[in-house]
N, C-alpha and C positions, 0 to 999 in steps of 0.2 A: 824794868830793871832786873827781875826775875830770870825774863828770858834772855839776857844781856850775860849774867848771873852762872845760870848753866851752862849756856854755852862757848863759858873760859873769857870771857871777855870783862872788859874794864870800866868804866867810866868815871867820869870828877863831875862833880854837885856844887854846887852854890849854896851853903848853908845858911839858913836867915836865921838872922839875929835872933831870935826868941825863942829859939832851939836849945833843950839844954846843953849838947854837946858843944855849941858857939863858945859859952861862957869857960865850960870846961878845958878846950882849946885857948883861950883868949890867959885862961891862971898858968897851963900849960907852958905857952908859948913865953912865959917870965923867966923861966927859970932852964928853958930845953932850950935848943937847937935842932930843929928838924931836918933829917935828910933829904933833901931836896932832891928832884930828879930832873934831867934833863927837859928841855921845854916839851912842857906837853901841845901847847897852841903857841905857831906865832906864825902871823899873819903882818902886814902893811896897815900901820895907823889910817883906821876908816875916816878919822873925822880930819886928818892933815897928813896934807902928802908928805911932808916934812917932816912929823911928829915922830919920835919913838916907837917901835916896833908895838905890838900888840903879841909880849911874853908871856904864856903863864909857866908857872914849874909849880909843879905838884909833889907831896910827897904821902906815905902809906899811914894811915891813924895808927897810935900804937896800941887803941883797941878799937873795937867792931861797933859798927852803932846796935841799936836795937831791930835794926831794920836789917844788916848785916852788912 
């Protein structure tokens, strides 16, 4: 992620639950409204050809993790 990092680039994370920042986001998300951004992923529901698109929409933390 460093070298993702430097070189101006972006990526989204799946953050697991036992992260302090989860909990943080979760009291967060009570009381805000996130800017959401256009889809970041969206693909053909893998599990039904039928099913619902496979949407994510991402938006920017309003702070940095520890990690950055």
């Amino acid at each position: 992620m460093d070298h993702i990092d430097r070189a101006g680039g972006r990526f989204v994370t799946v953050l697991p639950r036992n992260r302090l920042k989860d909990a943080e986001f979760r009291q967060w998300i009570q009381t805000n409204t996130p800017q959401w951004t256009t889809c970041a992923w969206d693909r053909p529901n893998s599990r039904h050809c039928d099913g619902p698109r496979d949407c994510w929409y991402v938006f920017r933390a309003p702070q940095l993790s520890a990690e950055a």
